[in-house]
C-alpha positions in Angstrom: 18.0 -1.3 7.5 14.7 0.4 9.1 13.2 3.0 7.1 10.3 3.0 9.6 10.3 1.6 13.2 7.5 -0.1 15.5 7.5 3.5 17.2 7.0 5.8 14.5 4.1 3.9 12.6 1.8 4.4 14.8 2.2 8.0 14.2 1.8 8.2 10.8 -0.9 6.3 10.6 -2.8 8.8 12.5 -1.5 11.9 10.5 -2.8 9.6 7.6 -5.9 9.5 8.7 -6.5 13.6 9.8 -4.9 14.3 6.5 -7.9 11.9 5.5 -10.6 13.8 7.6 -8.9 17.5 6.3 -9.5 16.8 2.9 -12.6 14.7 2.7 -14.3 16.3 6.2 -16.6 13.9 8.2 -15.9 11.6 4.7 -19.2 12.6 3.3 -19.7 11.2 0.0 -16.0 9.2 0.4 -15.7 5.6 0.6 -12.1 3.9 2.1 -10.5 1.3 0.0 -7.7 -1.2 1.1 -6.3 -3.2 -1.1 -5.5 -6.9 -1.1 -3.3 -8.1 0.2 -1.4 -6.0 2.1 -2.8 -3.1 1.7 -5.8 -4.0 4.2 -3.6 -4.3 7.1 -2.7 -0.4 6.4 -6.3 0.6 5.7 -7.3 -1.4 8.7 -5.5 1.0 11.3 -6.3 3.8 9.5 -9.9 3.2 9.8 -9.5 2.5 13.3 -7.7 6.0 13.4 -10.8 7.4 11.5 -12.9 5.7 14.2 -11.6 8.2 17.0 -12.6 10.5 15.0 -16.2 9.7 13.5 -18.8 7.6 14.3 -18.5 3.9 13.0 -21.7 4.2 11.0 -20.1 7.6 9.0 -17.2 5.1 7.3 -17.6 3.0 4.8 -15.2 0.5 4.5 -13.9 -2.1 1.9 -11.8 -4.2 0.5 -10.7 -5.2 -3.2 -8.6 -8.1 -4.2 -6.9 -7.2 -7.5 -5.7 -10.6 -8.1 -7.2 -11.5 -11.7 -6.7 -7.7 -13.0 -2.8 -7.7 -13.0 -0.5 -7.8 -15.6 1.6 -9.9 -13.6 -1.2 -12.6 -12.7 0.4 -15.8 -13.7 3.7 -15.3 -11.3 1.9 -13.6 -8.1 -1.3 -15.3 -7.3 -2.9 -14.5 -3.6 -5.4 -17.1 -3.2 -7.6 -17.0 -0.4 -8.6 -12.9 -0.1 -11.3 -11.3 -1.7 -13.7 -8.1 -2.8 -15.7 -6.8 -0.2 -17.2 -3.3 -1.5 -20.6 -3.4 0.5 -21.3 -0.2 -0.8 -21.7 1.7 -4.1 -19.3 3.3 -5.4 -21.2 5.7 -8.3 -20.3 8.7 -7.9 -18.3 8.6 -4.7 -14.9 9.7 -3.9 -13.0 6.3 -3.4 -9.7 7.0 -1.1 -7.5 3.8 -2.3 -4.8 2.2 0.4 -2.1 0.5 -0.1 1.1 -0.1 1.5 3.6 0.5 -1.5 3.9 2.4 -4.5 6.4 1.5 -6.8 5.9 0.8 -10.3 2.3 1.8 -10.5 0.9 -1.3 -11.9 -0.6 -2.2 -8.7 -2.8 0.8 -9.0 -3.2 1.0 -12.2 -4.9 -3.0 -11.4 -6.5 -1.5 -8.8 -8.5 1.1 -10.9 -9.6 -1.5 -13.1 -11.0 -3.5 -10.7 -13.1 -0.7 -9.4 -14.6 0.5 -12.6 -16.4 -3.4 -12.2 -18.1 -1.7 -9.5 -19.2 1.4 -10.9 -18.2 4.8 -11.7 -16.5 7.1 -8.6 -16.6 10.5 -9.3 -13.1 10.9 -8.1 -10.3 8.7 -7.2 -7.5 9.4 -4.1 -4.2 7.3 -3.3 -3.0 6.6 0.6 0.2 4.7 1.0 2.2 4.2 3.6 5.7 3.9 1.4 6.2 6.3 -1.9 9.1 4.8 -4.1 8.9 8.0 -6.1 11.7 7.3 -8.8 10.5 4.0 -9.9 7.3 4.4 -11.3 6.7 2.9 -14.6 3.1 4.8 -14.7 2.0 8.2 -14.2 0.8 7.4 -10.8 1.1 9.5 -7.8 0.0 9.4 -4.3 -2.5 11.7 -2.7 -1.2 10.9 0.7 2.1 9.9 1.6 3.5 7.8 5.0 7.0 8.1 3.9 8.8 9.1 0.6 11.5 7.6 -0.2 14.6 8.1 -3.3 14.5 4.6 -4.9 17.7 2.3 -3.6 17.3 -0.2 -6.0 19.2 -2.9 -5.1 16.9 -2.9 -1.7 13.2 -4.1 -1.6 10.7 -2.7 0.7 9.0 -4.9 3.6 6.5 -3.6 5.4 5.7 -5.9 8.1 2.3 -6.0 10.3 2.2 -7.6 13.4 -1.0 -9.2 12.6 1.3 -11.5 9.5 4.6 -10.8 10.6 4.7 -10.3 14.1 6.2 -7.2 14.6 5.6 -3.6 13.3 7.7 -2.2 10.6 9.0 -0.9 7.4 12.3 -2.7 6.9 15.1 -2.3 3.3 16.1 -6.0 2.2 18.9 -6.8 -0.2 17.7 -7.9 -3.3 
């Protein structure tokens, strides 16, 4: 079952993004976040969104593999990506993307991770799928794709034409 099609993703991406620009304008003092894996194919378009928008030298852009800070390291390893933060982020506003949120503990990974590289000032959540009844943290979004009422017996794939071939958020059986 499609919960988001080839046609519509392209479109939420880019309210993503000026929901981005409305609460962070010109993203002065924010720095953009994707997160690895598959969270950089997400925070890839959206900062080619943000590029219509602003000039290329007014983003700063990176990326941050979470591998090692999980609690779930030993059964999900994702050799071959890595941290790129060429940036500090003292201080800054760090707008995390990712494409899921589920449980939480991706995140909550996620913000460990970060505090290796300093201190941010403030912390925001982009995802492109909120599974808002299964979260095992307290752990909400900032900016939201799609919300969606857990069906748990269905897992969510979002697929990227860059790894998939084809564009899309797509419910699996179990």
């Amino acid at each position: 079952m499609t919960l988001i099609s080839e046609q519509q993703l392209p479109s939420i991406i880019k309210r993503l993004a000026h929901q981005l620009l409305e609460t962070y304008p010109g993203l002065t003092n924010a720095v953009i976040v994707g997160l690895q894996p598959r969270g950089v194919y997400l925070s890839d378009r959206i900062v080619a969104a943000l590029h219509q928008e602003l000039p290329a030298d007014q983003i700063q852009y990176g990326k941050l593999d979470i591998t090692f800070y999980r609690d779930d390291v030993r059964r999900e390893l994702h050799l071959g990506t890595q941290t790129h933060l060429p940036f500090p982020i003292e201080g800054k506003t760090v707008i995390l993307i990712d494409d899921v949120l589920f449980t939480g503990r991706t995140i909550r990974a996620a913000l460990d991770a970060l505090l290796a590289f300093g201190r941010p000032s403030k912390v925001a959540l982009c995802v492109l799928v909120d599974r808002k009844p299964s979260r095992e943290l307290p752990i909400q979004p900032d900016f939201t794709g799609k919300e969606m009422v857990d069906i748990t017996p269905y897992k969510v794939k979002v697929r990227w034409k860059e790894n998939d071939g084809v564009d899309d958020v797509i419910l699996l059986d179990q």
